[in-house]
Predicted model as a PDB file, atoms N, CA, C, CB and O in Angstrom, pLDDT in the B-factor column:
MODEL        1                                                                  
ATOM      1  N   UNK A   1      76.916 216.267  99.538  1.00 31.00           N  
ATOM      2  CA  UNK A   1      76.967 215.886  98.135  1.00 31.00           C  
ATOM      3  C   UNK A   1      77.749 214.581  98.020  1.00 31.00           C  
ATOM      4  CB  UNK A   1      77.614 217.011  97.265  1.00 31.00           C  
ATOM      5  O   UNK A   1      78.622 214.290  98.837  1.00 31.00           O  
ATOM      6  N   UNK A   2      77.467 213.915  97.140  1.00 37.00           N  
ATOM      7  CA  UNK A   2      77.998 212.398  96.927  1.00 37.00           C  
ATOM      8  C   UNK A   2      78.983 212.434  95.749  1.00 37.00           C  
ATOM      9  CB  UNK A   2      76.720 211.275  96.562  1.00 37.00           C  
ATOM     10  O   UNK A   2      79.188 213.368  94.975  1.00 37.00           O  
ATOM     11  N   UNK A   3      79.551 211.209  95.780  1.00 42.00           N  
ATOM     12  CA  UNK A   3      80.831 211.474  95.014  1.00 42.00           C  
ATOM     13  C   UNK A   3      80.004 211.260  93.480  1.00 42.00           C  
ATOM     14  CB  UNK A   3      82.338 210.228  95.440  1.00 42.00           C  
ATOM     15  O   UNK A   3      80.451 211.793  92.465  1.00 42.00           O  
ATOM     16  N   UNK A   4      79.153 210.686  93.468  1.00 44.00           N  
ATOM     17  CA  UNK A   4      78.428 210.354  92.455  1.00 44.00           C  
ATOM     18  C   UNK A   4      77.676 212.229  91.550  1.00 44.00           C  
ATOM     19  CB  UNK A   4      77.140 209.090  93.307  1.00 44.00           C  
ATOM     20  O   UNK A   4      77.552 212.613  90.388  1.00 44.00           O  
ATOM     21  N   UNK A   5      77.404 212.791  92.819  1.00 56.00           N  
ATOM     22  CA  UNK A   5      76.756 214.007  92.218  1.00 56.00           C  
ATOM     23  C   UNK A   5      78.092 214.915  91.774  1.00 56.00           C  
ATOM     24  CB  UNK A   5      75.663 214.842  93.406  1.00 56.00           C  
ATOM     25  O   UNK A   5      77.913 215.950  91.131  1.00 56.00           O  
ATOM     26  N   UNK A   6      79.216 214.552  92.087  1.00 77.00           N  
ATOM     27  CA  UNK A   6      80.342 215.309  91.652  1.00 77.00           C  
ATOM     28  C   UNK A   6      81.344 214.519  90.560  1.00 77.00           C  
ATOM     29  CB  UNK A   6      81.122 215.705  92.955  1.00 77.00           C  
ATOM     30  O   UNK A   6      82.560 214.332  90.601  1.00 77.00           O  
ATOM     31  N   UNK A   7      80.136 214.057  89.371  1.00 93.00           N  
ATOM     32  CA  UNK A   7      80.457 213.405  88.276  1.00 93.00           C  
ATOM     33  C   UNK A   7      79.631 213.643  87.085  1.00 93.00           C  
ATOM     34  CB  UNK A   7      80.482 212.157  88.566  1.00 93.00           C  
ATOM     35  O   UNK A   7      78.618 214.316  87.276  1.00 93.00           O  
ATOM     36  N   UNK A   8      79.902 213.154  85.689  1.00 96.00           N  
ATOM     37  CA  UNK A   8      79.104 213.248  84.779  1.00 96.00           C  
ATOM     38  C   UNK A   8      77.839 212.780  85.517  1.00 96.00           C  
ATOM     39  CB  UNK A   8      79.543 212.540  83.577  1.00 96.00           C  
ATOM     40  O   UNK A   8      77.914 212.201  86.601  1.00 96.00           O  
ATOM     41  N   UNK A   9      76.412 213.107  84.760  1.00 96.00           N  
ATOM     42  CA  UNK A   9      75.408 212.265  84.844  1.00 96.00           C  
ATOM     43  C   UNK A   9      74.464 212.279  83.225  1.00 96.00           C  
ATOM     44  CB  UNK A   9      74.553 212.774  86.239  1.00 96.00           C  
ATOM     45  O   UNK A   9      74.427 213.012  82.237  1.00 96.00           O  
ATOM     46  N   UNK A  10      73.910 211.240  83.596  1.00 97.00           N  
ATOM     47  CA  UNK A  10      73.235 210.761  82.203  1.00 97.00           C  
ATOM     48  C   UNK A  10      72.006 211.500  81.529  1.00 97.00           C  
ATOM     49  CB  UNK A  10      72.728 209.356  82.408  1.00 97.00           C  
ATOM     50  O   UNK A  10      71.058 211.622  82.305  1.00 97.00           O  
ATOM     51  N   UNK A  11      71.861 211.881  80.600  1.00 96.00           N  
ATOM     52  CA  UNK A  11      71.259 213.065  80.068  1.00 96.00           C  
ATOM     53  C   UNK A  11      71.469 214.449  80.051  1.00 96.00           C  
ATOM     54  CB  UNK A  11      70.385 213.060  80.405  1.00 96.00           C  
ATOM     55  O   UNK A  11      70.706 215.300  79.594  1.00 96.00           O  
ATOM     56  N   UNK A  12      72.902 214.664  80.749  1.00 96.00           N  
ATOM     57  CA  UNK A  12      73.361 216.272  80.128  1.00 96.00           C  
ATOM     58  C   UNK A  12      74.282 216.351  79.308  1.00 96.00           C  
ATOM     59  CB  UNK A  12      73.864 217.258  81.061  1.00 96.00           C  
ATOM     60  O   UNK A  12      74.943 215.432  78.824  1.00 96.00           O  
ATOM     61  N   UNK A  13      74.390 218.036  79.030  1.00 97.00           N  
ATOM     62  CA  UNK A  13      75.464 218.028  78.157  1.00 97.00           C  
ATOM     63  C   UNK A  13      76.519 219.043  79.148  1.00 97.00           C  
ATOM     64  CB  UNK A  13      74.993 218.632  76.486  1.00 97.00           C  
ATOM     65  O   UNK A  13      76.199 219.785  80.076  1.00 97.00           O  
ATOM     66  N   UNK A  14      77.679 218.802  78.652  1.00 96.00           N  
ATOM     67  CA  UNK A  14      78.653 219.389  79.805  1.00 96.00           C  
ATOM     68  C   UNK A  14      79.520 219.914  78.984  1.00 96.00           C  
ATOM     69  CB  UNK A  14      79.370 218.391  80.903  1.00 96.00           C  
ATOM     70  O   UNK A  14      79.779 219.317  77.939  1.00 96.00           O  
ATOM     71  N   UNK A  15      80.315 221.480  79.385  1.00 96.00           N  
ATOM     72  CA  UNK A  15      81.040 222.713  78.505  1.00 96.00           C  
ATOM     73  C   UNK A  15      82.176 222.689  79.131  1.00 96.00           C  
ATOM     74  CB  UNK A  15      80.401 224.273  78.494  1.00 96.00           C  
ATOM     75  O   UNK A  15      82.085 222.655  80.358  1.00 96.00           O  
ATOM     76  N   UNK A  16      83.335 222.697  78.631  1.00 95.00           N  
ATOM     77  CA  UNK A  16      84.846 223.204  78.961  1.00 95.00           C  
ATOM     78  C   UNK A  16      85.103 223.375  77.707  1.00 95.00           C  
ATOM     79  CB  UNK A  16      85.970 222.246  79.751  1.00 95.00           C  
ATOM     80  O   UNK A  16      85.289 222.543  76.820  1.00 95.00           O  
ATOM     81  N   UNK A  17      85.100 225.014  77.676  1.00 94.00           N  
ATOM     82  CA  UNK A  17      85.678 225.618  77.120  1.00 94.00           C  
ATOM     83  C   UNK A  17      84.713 225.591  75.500  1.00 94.00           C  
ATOM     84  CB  UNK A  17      87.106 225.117  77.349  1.00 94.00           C  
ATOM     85  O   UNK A  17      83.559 226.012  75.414  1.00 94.00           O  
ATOM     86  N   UNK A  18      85.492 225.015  74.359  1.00 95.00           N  
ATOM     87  CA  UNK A  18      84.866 224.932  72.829  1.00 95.00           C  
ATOM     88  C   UNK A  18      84.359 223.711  73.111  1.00 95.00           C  
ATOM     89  CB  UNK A  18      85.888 224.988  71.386  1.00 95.00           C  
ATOM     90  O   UNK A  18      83.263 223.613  72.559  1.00 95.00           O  
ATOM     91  N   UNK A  19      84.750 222.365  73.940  1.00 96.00           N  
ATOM     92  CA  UNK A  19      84.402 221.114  73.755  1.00 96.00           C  
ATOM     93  C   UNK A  19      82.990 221.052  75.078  1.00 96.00           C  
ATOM     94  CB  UNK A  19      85.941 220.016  73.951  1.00 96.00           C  
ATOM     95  O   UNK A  19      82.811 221.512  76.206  1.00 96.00           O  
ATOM     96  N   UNK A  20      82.128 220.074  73.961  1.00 97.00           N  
ATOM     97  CA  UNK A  20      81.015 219.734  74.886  1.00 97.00           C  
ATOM     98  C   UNK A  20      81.496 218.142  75.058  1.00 97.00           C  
ATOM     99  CB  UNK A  20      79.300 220.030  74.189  1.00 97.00           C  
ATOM    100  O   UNK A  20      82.473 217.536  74.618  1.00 97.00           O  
ATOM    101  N   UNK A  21      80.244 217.693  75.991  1.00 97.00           N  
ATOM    102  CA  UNK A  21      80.463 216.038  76.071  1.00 97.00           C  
ATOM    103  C   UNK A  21      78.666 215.995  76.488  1.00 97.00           C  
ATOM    104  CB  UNK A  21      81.959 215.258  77.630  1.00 97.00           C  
ATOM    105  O   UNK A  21      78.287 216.494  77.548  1.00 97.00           O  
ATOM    106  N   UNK A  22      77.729 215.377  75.562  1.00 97.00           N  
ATOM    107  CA  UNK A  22      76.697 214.956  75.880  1.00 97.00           C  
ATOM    108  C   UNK A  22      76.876 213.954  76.777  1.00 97.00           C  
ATOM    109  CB  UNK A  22      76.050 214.686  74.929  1.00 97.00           C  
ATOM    110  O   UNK A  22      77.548 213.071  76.245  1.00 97.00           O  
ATOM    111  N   UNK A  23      76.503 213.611  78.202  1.00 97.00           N  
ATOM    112  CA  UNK A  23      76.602 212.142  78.720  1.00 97.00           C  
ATOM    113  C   UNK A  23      74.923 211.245  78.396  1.00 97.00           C  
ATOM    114  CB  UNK A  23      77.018 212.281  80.680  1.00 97.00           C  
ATOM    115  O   UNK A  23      73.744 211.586  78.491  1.00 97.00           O  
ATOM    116  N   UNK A  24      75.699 209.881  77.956  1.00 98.00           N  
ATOM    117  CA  UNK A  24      74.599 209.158  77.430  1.00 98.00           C  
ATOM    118  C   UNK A  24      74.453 208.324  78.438  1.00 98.00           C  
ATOM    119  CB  UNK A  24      74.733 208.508  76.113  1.00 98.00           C  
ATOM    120  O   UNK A  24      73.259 208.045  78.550  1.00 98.00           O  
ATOM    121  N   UNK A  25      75.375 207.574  79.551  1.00 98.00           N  
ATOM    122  CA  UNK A  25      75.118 206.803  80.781  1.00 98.00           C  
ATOM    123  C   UNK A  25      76.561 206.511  81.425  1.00 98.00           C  
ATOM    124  CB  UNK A  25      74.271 205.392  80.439  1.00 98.00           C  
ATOM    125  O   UNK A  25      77.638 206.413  80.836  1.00 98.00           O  
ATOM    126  N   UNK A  26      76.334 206.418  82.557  1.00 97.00           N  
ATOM    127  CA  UNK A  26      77.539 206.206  83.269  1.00 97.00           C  
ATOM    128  C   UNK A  26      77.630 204.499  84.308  1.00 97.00           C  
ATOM    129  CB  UNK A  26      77.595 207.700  84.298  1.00 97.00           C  
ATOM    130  O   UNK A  26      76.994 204.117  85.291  1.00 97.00           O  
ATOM    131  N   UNK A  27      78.766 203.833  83.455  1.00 96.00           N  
ATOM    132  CA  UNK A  27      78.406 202.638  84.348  1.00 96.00           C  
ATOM    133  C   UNK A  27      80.464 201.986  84.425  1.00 96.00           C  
ATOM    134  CB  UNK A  27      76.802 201.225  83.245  1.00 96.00           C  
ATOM    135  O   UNK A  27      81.576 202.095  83.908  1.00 96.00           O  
ATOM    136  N   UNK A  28      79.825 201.466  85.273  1.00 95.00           N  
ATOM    137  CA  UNK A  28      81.578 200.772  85.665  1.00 95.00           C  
ATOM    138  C   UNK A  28      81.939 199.851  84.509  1.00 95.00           C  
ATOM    139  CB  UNK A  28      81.702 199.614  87.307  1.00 95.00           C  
ATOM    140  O   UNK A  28      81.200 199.132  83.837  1.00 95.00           O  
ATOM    141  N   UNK A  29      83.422 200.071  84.431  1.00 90.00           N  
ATOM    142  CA  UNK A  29      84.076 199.216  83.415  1.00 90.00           C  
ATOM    143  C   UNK A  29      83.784 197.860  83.750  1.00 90.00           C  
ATOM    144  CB  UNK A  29      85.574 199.418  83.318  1.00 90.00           C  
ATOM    145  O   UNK A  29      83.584 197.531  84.919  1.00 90.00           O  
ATOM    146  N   UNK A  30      83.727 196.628  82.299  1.00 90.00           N  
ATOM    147  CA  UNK A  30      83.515 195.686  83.119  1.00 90.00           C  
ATOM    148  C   UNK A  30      84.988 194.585  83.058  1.00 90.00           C  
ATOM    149  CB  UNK A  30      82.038 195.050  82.673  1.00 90.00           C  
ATOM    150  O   UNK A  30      85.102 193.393  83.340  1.00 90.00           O  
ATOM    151  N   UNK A  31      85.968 195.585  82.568  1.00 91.00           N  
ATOM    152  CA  UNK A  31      87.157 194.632  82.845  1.00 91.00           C  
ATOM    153  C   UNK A  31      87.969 195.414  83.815  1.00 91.00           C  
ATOM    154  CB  UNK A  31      88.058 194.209  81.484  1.00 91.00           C  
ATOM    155  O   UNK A  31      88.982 194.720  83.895  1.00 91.00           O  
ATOM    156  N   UNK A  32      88.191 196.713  84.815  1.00 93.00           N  
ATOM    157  CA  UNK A  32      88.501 196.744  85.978  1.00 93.00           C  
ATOM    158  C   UNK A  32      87.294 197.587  87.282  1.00 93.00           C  
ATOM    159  CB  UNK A  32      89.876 197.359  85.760  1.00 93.00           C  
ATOM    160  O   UNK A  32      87.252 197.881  88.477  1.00 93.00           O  
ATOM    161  N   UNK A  33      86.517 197.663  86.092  1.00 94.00           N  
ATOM    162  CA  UNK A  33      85.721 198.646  87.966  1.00 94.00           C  
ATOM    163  C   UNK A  33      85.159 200.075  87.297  1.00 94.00           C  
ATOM    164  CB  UNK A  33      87.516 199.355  89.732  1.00 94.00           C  
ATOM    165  O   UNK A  33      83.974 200.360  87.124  1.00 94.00           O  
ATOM    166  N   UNK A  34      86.123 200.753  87.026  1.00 94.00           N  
ATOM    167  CA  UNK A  34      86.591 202.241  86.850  1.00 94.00           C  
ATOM    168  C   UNK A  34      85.251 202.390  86.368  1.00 94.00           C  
ATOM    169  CB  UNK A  34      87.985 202.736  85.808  1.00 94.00           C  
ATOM    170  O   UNK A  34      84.819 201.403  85.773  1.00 94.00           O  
ATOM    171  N   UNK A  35      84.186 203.754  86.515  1.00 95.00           N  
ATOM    172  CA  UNK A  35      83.393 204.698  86.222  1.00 95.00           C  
ATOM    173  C   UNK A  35      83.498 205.368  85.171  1.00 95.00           C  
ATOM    174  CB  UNK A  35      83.350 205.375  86.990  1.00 95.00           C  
ATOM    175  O   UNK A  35      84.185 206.381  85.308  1.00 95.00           O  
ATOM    176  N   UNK A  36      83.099 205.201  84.213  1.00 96.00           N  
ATOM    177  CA  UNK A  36      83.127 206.012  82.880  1.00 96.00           C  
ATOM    178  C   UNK A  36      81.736 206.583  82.603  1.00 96.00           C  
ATOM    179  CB  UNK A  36      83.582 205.078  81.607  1.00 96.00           C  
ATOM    180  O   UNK A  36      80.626 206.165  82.932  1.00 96.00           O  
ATOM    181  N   UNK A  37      82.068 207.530  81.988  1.00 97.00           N  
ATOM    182  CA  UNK A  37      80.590 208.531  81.476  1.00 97.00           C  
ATOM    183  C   UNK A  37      81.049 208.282  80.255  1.00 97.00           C  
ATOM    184  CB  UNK A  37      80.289 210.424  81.900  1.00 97.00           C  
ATOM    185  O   UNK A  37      82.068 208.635  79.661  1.00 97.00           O  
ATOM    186  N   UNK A  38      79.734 207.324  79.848  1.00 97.00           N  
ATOM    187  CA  UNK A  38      79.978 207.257  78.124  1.00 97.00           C  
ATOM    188  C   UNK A  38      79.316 208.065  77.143  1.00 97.00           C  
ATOM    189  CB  UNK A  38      79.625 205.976  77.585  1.00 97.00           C  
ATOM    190  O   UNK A  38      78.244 207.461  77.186  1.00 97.00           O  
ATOM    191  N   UNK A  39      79.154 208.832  76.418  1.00 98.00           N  
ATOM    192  CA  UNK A  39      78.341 209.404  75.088  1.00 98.00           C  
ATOM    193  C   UNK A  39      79.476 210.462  74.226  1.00 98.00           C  
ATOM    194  CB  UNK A  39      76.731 210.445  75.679  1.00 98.00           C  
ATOM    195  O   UNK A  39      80.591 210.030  73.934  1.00 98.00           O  
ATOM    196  N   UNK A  40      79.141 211.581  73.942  1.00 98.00           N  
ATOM    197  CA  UNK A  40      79.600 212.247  72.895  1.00 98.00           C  
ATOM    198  C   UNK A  40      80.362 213.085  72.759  1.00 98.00           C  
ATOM    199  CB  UNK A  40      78.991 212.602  72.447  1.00 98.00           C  
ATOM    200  O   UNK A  40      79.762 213.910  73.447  1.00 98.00           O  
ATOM    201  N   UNK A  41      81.274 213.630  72.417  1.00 98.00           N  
ATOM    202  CA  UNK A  41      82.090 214.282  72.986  1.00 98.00           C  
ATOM    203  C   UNK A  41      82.489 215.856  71.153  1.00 98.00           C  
ATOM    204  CB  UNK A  41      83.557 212.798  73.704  1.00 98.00           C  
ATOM    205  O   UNK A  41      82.849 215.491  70.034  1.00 98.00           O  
ATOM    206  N   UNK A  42      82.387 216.463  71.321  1.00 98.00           N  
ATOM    207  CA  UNK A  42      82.049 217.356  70.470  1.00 98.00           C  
ATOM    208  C   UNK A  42      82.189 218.714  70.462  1.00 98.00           C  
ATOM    209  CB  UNK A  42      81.111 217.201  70.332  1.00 98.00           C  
ATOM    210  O   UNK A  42      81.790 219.325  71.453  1.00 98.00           O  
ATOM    211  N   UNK A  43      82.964 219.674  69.002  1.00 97.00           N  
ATOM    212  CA  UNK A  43      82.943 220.927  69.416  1.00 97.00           C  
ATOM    213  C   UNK A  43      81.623 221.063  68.138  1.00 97.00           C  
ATOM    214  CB  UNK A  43      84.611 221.900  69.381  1.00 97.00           C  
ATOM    215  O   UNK A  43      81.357 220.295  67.213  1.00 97.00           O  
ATOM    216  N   UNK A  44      80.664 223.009  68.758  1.00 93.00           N  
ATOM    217  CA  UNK A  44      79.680 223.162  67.547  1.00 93.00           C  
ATOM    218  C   UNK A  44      80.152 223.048  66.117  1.00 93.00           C  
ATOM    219  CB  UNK A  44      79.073 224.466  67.608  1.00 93.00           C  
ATOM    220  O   UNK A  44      81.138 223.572  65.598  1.00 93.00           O  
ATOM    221  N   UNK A  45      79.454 222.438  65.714  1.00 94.00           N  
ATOM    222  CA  UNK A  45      79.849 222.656  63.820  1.00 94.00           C  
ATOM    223  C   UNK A  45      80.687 221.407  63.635  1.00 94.00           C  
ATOM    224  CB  UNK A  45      81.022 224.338  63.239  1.00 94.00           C  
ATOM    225  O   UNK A  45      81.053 221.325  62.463  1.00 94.00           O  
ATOM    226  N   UNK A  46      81.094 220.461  64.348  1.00 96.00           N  
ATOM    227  CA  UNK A  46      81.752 219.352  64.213  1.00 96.00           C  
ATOM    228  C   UNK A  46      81.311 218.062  64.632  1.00 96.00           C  
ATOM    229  CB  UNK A  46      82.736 219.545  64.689  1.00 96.00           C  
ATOM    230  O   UNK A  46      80.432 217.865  65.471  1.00 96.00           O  
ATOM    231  N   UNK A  47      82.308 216.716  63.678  1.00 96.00           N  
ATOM    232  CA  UNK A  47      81.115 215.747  63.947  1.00 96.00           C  
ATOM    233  C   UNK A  47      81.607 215.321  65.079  1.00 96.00           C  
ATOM    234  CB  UNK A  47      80.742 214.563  62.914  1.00 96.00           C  
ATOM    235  O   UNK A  47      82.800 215.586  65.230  1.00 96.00           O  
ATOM    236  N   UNK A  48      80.985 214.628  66.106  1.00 97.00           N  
ATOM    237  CA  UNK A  48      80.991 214.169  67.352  1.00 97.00           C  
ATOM    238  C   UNK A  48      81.749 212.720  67.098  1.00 97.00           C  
ATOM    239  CB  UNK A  48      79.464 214.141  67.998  1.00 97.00           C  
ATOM    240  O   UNK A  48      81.793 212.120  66.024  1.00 97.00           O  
ATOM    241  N   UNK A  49      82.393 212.267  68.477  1.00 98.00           N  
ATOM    242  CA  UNK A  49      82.975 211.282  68.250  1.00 98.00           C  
ATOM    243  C   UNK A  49      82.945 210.581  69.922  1.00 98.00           C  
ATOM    244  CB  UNK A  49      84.374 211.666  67.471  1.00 98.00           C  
ATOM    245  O   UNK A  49      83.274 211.056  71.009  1.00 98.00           O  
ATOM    246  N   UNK A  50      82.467 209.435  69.574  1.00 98.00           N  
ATOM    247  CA  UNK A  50      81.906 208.970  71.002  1.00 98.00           C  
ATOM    248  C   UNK A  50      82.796 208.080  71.895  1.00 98.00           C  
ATOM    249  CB  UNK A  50      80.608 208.155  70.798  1.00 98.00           C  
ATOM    250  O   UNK A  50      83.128 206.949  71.542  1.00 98.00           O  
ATOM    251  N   UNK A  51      83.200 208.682  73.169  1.00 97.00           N  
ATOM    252  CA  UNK A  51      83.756 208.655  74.065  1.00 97.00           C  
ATOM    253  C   UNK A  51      83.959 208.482  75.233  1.00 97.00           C  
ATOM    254  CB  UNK A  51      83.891 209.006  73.996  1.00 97.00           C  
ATOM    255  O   UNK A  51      83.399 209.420  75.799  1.00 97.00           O  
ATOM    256  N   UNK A  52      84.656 207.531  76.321  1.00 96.00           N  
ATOM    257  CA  UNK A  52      84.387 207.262  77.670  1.00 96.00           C  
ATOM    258  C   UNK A  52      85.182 208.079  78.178  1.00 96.00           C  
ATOM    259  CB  UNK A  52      84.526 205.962  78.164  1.00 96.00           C  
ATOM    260  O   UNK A  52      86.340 207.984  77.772  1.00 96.00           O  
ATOM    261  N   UNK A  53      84.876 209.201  79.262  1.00 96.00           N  
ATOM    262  CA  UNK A  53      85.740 209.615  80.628  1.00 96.00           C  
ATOM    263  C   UNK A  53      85.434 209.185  81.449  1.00 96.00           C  
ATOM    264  CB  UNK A  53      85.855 210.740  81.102  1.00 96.00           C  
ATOM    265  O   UNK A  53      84.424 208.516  81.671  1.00 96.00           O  
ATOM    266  N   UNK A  54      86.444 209.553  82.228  1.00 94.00           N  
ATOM    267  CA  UNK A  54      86.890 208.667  83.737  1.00 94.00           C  
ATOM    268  C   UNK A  54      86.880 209.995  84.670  1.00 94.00           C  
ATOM    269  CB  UNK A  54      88.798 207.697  83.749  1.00 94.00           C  
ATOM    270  O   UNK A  54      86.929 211.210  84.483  1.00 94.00           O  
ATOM    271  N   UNK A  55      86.795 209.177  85.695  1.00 92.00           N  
ATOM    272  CA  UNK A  55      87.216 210.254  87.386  1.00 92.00           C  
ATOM    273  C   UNK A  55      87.797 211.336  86.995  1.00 92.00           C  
ATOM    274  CB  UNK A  55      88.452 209.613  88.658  1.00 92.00           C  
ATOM    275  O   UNK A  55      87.183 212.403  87.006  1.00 92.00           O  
ATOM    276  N   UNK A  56      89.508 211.214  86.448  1.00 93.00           N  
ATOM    277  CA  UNK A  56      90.405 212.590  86.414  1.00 93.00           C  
ATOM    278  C   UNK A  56      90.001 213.039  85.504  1.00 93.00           C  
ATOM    279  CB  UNK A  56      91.852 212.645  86.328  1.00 93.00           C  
ATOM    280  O   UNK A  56      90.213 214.251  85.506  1.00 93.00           O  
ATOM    281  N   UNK A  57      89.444 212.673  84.572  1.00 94.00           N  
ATOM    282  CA  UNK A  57      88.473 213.418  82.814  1.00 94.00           C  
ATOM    283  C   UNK A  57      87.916 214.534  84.122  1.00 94.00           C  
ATOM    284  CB  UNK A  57      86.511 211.927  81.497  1.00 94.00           C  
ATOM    285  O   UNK A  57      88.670 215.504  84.194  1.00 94.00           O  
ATOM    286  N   UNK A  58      87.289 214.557  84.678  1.00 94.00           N  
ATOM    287  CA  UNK A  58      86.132 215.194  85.745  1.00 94.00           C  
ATOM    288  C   UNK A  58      86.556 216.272  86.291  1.00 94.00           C  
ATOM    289  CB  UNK A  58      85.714 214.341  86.940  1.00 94.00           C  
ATOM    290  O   UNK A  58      86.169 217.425  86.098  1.00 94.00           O  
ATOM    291  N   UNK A  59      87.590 215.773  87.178  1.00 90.00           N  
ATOM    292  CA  UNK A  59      88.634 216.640  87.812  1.00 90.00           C  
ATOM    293  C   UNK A  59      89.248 217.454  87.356  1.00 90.00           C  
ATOM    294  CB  UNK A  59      89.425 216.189  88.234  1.00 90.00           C  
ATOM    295  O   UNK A  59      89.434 218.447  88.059  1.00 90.00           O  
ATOM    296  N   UNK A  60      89.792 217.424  86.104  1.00 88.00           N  
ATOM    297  CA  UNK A  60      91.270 218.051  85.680  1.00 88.00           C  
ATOM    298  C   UNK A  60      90.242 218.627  84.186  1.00 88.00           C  
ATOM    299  CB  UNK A  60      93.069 216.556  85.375  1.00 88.00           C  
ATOM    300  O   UNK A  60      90.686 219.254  83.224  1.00 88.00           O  
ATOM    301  N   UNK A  61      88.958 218.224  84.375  1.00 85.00           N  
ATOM    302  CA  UNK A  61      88.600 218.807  82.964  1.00 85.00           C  
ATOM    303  C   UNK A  61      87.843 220.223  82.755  1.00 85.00           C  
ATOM    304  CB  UNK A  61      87.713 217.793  82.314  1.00 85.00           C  
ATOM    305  O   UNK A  61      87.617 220.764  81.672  1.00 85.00           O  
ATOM    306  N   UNK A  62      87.509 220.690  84.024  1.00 91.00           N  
ATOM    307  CA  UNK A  62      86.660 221.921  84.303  1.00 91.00           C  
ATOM    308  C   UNK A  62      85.312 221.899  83.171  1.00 91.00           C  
ATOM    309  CB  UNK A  62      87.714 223.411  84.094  1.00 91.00           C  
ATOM    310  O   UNK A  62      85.235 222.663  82.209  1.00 91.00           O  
ATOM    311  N   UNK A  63      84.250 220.808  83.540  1.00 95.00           N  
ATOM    312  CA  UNK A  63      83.550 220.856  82.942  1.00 95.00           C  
ATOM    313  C   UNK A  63      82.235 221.338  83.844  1.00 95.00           C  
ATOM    314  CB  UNK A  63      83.671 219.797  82.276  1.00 95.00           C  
ATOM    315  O   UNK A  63      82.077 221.253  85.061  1.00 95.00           O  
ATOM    316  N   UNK A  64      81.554 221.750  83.062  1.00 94.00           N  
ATOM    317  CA  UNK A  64      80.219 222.837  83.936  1.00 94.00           C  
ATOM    318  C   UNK A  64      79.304 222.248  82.994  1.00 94.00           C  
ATOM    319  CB  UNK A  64      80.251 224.971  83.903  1.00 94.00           C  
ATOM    320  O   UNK A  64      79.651 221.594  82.010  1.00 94.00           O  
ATOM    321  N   UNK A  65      77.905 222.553  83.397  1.00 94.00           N  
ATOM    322  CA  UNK A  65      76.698 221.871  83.253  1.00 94.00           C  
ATOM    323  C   UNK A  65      76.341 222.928  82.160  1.00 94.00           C  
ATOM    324  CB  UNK A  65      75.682 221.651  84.647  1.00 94.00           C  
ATOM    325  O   UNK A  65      76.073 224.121  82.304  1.00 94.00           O  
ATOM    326  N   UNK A  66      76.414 222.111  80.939  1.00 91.00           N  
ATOM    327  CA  UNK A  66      75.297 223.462  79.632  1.00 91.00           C  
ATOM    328  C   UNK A  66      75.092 224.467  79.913  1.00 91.00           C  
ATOM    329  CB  UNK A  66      73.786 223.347  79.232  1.00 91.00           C  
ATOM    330  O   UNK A  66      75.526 225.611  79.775  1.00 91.00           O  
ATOM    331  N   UNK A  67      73.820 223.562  80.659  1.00 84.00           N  
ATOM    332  CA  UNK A  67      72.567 224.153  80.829  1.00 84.00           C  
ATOM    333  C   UNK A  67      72.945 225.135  81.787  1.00 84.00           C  
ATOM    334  CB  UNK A  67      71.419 223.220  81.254  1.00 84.00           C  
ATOM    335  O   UNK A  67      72.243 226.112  81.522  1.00 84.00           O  
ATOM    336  N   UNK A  68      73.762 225.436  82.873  1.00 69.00           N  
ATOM    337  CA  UNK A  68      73.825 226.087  84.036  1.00 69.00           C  
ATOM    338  C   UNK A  68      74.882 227.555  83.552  1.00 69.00           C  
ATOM    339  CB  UNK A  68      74.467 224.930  85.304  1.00 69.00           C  
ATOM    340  O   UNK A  68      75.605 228.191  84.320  1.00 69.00           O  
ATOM    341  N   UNK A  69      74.696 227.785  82.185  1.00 53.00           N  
ATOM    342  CA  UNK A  69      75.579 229.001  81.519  1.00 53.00           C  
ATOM    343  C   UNK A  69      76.170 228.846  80.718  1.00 53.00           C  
ATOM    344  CB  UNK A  69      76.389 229.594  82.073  1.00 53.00           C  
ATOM    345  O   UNK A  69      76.754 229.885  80.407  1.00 53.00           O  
ATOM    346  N   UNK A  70      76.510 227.631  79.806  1.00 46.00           N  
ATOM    347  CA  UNK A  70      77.480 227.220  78.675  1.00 46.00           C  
ATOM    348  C   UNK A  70      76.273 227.313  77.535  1.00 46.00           C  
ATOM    349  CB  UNK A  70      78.347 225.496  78.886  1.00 46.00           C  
ATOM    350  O   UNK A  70      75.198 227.910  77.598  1.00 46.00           O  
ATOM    351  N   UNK A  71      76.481 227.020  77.147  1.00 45.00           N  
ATOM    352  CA  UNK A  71      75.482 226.861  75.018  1.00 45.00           C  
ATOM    353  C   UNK A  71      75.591 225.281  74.717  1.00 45.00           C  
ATOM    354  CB  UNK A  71      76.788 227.936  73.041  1.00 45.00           C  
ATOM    355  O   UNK A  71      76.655 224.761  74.382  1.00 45.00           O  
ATOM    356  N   UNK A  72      74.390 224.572  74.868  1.00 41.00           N  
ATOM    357  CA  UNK A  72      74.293 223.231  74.858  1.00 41.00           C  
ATOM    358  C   UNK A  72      74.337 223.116  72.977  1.00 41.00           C  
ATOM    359  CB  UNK A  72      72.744 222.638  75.828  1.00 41.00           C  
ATOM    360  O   UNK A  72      74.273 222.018  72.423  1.00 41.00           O  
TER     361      UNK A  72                                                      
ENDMDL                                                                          
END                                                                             
């Protein structure tokens, strides 16, 4: 597995816990480098507010794939 597949990717939605994060695309910062997954970030019934995570967002965020048992 690549470090890339052990990151957001573009077109899901991802569950920790009450908070989702739709990812809309993931591309490097262009003022240092850094990897951000940019799109939406949201609990149900609330308005979304759009948002970049990073690497430790990933790590430290226990986020799981919707679709793979969460409620997209």
């Amino acid at each position: 597995m690549s470090a890339r597949d052990e990151f957001f990717s573009p077109g899901r939605t991802y569950q920790r816990r009450r908070w989702h994060f739709q990812c809309l695309a993931v591309a490097p910062s262009p003022f240092d480098g850094e990897v951000r997954a940019v799109g939406f970030l949201f609990r149900q019934g609330e308005p979304a507010t759009a948002t970049a995570l990073d690497q430790d967002d990933w790590i430290h965020g226990e986020w799981a794939d919707a679709a793979e048992g969460g409620a997209a």
